[in-house]
Kinemage of the C-alpha trace (Angstrom):
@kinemage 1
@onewidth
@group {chain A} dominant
@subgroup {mainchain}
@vectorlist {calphas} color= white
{ca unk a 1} P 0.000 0.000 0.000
{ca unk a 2} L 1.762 3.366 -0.930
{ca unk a 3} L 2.515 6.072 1.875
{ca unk a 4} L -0.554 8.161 -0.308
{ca unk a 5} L -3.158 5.754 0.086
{ca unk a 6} L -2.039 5.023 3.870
{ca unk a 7} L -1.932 8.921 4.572
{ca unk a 8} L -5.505 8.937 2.729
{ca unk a 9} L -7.242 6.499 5.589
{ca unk a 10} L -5.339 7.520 8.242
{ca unk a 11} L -7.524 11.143 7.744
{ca unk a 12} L -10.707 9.137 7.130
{ca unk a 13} L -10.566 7.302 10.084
{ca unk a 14} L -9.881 10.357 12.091
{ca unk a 15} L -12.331 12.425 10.200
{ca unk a 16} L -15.052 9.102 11.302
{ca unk a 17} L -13.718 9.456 14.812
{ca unk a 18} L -14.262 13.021 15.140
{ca unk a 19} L -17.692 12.724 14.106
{ca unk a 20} L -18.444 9.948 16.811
{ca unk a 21} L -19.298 12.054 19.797
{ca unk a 22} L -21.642 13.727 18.179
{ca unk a 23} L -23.447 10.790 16.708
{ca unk a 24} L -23.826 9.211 19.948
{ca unk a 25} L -25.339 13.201 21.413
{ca unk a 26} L -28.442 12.647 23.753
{ca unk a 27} L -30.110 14.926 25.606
{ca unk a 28} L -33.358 17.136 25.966
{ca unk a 29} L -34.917 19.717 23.683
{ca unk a 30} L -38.125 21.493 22.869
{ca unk a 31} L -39.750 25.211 23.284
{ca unk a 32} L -40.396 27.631 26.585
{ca unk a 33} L -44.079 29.238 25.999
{ca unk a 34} L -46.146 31.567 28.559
{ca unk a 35} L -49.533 31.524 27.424
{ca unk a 36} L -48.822 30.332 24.019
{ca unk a 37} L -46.120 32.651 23.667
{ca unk a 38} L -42.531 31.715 22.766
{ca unk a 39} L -39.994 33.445 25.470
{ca unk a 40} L -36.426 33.841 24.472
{ca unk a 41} L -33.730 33.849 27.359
{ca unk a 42} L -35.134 31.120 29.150
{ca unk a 43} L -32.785 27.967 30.846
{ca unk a 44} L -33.233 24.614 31.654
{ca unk a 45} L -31.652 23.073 34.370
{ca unk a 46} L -31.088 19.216 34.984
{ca unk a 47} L -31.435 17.924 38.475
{ca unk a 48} L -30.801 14.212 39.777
{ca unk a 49} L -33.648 14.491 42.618
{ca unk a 50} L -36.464 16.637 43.130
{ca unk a 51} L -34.706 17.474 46.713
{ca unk a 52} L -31.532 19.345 44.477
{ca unk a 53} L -33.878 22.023 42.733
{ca unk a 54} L -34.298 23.563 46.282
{ca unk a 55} L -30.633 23.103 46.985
{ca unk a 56} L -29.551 24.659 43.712
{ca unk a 57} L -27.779 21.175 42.198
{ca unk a 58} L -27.297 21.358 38.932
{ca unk a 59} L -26.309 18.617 36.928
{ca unk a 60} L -26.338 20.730 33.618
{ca unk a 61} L -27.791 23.890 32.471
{ca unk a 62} L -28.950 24.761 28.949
{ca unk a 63} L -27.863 27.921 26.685
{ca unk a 64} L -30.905 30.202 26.828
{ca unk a 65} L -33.880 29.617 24.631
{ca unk a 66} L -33.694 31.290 21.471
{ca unk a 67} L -35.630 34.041 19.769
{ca unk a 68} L -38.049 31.251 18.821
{ca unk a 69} L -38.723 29.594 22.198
{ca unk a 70} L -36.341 26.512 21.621
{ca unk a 71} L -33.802 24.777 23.231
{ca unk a 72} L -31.489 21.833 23.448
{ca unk a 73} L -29.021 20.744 26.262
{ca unk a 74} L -26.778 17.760 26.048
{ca unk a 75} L -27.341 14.689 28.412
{ca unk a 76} L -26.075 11.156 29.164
{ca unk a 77} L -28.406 8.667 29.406
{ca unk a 78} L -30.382 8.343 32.773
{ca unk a 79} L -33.224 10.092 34.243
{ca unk a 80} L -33.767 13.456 35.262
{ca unk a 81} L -35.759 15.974 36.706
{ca unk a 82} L -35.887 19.674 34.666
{ca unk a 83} L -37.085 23.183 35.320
{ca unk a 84} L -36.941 25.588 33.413
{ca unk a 85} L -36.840 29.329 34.350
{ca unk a 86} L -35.216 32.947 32.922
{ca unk a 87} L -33.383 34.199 36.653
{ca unk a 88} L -30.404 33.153 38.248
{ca unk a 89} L -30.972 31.973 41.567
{ca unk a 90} L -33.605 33.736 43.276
{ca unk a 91} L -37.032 33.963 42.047
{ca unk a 92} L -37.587 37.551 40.676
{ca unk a 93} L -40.882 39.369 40.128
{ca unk a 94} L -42.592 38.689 36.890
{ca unk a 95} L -39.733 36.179 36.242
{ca unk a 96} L -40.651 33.178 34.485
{ca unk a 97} L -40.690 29.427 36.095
{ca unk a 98} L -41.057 26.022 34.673
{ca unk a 99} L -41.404 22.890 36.870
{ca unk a 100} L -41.831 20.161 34.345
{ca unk a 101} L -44.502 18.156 35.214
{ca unk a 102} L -43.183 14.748 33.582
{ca unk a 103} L -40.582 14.305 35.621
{ca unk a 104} L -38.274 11.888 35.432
{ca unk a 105} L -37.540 11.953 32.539
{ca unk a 106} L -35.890 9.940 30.606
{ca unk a 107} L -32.740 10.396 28.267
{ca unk a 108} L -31.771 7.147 25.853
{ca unk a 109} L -28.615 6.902 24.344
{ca unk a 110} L -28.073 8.286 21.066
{ca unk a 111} L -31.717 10.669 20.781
{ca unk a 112} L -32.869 13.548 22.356
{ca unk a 113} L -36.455 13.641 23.965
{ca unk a 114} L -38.504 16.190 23.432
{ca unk a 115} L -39.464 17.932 26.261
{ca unk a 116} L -41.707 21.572 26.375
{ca unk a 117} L -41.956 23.878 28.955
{ca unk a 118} L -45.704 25.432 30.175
{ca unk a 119} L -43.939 28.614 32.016
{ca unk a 120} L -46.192 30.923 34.834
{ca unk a 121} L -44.871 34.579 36.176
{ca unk a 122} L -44.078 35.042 39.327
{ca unk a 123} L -45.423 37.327 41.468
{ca unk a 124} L -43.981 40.199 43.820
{ca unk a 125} L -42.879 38.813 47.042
{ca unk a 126} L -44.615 38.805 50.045
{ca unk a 127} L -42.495 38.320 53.475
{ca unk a 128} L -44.145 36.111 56.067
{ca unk a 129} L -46.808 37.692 58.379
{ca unk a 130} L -45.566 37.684 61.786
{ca unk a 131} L -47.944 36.668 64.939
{ca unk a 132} L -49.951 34.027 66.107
{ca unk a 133} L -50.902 31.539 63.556
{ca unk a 134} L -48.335 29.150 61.522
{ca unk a 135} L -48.628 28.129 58.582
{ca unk a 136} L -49.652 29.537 54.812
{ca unk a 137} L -52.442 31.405 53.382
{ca unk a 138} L -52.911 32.452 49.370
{ca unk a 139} L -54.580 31.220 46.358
{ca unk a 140} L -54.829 29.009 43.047
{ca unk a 141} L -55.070 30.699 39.834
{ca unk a 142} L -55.456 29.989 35.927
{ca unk a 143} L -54.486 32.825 34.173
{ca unk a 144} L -54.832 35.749 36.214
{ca unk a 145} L -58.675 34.066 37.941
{ca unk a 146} L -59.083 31.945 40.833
{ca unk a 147} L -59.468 28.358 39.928
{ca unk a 148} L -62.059 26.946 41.900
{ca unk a 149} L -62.576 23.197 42.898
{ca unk a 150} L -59.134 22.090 43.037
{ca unk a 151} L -56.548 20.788 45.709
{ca unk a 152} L -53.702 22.220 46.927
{ca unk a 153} L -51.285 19.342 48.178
{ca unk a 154} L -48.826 19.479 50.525
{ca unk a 155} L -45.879 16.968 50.755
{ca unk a 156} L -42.753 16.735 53.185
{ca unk a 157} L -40.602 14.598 51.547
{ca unk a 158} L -40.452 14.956 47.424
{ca unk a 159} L -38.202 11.763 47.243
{ca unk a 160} L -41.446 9.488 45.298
{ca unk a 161} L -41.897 12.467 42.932
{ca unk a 162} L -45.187 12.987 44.530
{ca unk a 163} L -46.299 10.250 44.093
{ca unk a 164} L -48.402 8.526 47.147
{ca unk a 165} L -50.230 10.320 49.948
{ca unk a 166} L -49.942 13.614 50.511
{ca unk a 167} L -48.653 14.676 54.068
{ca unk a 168} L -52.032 16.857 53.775
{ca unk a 169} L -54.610 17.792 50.885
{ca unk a 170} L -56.692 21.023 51.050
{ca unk a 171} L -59.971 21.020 48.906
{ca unk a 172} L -59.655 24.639 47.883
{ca unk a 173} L -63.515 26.023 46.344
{ca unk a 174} L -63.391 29.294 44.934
{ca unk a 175} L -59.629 29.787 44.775
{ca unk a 176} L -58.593 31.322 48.124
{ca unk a 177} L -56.832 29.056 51.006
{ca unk a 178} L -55.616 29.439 54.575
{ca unk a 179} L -53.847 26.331 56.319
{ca unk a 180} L -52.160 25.762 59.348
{ca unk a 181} L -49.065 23.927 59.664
{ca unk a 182} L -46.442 23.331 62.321
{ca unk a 183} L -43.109 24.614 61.544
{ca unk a 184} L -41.122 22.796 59.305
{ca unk a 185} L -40.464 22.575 55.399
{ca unk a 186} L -43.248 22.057 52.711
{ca unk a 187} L -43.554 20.801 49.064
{ca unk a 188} L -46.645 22.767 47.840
{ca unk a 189} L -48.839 21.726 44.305
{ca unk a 190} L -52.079 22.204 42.705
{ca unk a 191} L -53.891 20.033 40.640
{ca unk a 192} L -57.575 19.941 39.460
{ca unk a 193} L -58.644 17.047 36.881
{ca unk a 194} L -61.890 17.696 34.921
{ca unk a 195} L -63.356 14.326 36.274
{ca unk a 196} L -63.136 15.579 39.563
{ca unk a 197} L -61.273 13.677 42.597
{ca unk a 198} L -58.210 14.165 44.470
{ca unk a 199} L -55.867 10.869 42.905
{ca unk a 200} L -55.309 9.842 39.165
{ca unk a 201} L -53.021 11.348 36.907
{ca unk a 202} L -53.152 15.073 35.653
{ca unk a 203} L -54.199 14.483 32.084
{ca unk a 204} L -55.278 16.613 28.701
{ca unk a 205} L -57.119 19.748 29.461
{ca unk a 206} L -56.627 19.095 33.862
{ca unk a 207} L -54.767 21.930 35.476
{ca unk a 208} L -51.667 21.645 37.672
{ca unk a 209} L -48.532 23.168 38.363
{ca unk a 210} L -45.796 22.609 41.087
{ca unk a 211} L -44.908 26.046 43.729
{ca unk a 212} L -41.969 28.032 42.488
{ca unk a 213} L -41.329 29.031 45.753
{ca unk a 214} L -40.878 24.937 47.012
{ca unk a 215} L -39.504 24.208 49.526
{ca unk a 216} L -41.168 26.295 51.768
{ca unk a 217} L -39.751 26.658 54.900
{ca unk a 218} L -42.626 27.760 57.947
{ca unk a 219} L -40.819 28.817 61.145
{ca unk a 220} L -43.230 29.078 64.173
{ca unk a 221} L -45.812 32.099 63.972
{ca unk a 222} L -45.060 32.972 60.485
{ca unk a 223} L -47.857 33.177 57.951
{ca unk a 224} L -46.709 32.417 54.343
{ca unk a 225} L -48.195 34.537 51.316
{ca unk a 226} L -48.660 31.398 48.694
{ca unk a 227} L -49.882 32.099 44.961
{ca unk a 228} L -49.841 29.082 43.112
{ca unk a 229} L -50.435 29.908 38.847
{ca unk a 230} L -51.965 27.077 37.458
{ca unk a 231} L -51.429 25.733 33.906
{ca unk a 232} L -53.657 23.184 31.564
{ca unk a 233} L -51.714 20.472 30.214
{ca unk a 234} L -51.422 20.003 26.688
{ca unk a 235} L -50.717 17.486 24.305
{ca unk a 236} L -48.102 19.316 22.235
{ca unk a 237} L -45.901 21.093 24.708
{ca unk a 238} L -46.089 19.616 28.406
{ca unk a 239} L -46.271 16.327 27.046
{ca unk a 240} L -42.801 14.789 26.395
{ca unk a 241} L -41.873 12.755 23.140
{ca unk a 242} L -41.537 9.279 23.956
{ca unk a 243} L -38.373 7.478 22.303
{ca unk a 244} L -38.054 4.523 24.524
{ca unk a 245} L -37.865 1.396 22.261
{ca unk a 246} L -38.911 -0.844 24.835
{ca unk a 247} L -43.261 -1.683 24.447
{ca unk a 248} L -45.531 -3.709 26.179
{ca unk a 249} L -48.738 -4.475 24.165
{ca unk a 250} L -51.545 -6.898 24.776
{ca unk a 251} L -55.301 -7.531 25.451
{ca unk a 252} L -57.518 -7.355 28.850
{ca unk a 253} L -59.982 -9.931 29.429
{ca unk a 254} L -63.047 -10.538 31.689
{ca unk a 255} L -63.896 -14.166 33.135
{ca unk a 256} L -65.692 -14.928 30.193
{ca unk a 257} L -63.085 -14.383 27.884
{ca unk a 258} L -64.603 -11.135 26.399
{ca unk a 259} L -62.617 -7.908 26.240
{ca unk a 260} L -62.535 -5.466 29.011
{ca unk a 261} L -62.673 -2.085 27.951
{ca unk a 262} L -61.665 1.451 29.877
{ca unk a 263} L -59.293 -0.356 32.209
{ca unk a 264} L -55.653 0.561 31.982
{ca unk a 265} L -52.600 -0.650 32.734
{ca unk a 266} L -50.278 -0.023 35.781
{ca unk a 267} L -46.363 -0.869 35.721
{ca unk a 268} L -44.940 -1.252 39.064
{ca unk a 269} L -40.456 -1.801 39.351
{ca unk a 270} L -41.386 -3.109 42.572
{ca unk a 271} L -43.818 -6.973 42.855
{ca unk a 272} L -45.495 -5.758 45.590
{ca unk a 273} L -47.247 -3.094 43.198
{ca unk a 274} L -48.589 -1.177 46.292
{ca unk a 275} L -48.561 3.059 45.882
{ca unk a 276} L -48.313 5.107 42.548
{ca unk a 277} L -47.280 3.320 39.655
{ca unk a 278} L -44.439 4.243 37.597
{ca unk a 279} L -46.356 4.378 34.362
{ca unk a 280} L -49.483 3.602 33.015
{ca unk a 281} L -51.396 2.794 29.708
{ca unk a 282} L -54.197 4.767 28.068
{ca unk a 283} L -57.844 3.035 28.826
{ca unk a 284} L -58.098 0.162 26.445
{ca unk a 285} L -60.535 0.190 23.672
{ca unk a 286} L -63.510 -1.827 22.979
{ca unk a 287} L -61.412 -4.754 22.181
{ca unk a 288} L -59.684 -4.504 25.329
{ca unk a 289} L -56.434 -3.748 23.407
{ca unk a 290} L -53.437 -1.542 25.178
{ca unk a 291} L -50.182 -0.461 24.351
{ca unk a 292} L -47.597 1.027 27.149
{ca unk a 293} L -44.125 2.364 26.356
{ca unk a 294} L -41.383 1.284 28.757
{ca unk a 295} L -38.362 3.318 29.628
{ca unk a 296} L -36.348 0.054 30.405
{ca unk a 297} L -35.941 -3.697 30.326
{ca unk a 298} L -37.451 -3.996 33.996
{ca unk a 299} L -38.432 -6.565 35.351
{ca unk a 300} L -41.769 -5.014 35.041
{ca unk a 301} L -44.975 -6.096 36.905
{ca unk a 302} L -48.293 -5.224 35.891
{ca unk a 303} L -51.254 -4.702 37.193
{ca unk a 304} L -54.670 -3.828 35.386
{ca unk a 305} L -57.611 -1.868 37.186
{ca unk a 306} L -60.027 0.783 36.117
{ca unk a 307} L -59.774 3.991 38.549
{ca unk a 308} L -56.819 5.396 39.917
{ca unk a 309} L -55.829 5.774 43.705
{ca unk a 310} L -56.566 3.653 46.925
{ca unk a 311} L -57.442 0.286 47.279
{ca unk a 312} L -59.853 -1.129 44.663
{ca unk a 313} L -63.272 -0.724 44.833
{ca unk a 314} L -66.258 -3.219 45.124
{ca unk a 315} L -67.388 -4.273 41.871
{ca unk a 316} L -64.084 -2.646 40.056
{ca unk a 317} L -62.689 -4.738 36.940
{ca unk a 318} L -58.547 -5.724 39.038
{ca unk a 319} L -56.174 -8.472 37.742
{ca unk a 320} L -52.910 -8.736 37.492
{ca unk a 321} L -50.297 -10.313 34.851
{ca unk a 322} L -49.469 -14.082 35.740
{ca unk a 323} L -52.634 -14.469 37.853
{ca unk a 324} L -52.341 -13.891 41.878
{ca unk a 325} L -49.060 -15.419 41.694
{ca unk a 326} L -47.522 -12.763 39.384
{ca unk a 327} L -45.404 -12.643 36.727
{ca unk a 328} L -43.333 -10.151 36.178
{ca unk a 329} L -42.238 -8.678 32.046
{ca unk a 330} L -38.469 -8.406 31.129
{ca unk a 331} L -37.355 -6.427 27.766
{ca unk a 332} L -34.146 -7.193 26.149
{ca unk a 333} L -32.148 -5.760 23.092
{ca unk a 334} L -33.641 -9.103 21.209
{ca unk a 335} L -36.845 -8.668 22.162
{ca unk a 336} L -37.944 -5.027 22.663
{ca unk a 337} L -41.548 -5.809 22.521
{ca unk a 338} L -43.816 -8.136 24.518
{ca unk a 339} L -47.754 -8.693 24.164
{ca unk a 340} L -49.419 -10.354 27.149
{ca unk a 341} L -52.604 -11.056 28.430
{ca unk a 342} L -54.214 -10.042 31.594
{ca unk a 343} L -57.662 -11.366 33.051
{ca unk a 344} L -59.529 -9.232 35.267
{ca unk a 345} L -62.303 -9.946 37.865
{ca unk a 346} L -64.891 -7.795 39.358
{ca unk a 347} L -63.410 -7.140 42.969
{ca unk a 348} L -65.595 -8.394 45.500
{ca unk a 349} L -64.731 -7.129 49.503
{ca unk a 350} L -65.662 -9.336 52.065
């Protein structure tokens, strides 16, 4: 081979090399929008735990948003919780704050996920009223009105992602609140879903959003000014692209063998399946058929039911994968895909 042709490759192969790094790029991206509008400026930051937003630990931090309300930031695979917001450190009046509702999410190798940010302004600040009662006062908005018939929830410990019981939850009915607490530090969030109810997922066209201000720290007989801006979630921007290539598909049947329809399906890391799930399926359709992305091999266990939250309910369509024994779903890089089959029965209590 002559010293021409050698020299040739040799650039090639560094030229290939060069151009590996950014083939294997993952990450987040999407648009920032406040009422429908794109905002420039605007940063997302990458957290490992829920617990680090408050504590200001950044994993990674995005470029502003451009003119256009987009934004990518660079990632390794793993999962992540993001907010998004245009201030440094401390909230600012009529700043603009992102928690993103989603959360984890998750980054695969090689692919970005698309991820948009619902952003509210923040209000002026209030310092705490000092005297006799503890605890916080304020209200729930959507867009500038008070949002009536909603929740506010209140959580101590943010490790589950909020997902479980509350530590309390306030039925709040024509957008105003007042609660006592005892001293301590709070997790504060809002949700109303248009079928009514305090559990179940926020879905298209609920409203939500998650305190700017969290955590908020209550010392004794100090009244907290609270307003919580609510947003509606929406199928184009809150909702995150899936790219996981992992999919578990199948068909939910009653005893008779017919299909089961409106029940979903709950994925659970852990076989005791007890508390929030970790994700869950649309309803399934009149042929009982469902289809549920997974974010990794698992093992998964699943469990299908039709209403969200507590135990199940007398005369409620519950079953479980692999019968009462259980069998729990694993994904590989051979087989991406499973379809199963789960039976239900109508629950009967004692």
């Amino acid at each position: 081979m002559s010293f021409g042709i050698k020299t040739a490759l040799a650039s090639l192969l560094l030229i290939l090399l060069s151009t590996l790094p950014a083939l294997a790029d993952s990450g987040v991206q999407g648009r920032v929008a406040w009422r429908g509008e794109l905002v420039p400026e605007v940063r997302v930051r990458a957290y490992r735990s829920i617990a680090d937003i408050g504590l200001g630990k950044e994993l990674a931090v995005s470029a502003p948003s451009d003119m256009d309300g987009t934004y990518r930031m660079t990632l390794p695979p793993g999962e992540y919780y993001l907010t998004a917001r245009d201030y440094a450190d401390t909230p600012k009046a009529d700043g603009h704050f992102c928690y993103y509702s989603g959360a984890p999410v998750r980054v695969n190798g090689g692919a970005f996920t698309n991820v948009g940010f619902n952003l509210v302004k923040i209000p002026a600040a209030v310092a705490p009223v000092k005297g006799n009662l503890t605890g916080i006062r304020g209200k729930v908005t959507y867009q500038g009105e008070p949002l009536e018939k909603c929740y506010l929830y209140v959580y101590k410990d943010p490790s589950k992602g909020f997902k479980g019981p509350a530590y309390f939850v306030q039925p709040v009915g024509k957008g105003s609140f007042r609660l006592r607490l005892p001293p301590g530090e709070y997790y504060l969030l809002a949700r109303k879903r248009a079928r009514g109810g305090q559990f179940g997922p926020i879905e298209i066209g609920d409203y939500f959003n998650y305190y700017y201000g969290n955590p908020v720290r209550i010392e004794k007989n100090e009244m907290h000014e609270v307003q919580i801006e609510t947003i509606s979630r929406l199928s184009m921007l809150e909702e995150g692209e899936n790219t996981s290539k992992r999919t578990v598909t199948g068909t939910i049947l009653d005893p008779q063998g017919k299909p089961a329809a409106e029940v979903r399906v709950f994925a659970y890391r852990e076989a005791k399946m007890t508390g929030t799930p970790d994700l869950f399926s649309h309803p399934t359709d009149a042929d009982g058929h469902f289809s549920l992305p997974l974010p990794s091999d698992g093992p998964w266990h699943l469990l299908a039911r039709e209403n969200f939250g507590g135990p199940a309910q007398e005369g409620e369509w519950v079953g479980r994968y692999g019968g009462a024994q259980g069998q729990a779903v694993t994904l590989t890089e051979s087989k991406p895909n499973d379809e199963v089959t789960i039976h239900v029965e109508r629950k009967i209590i004692p």
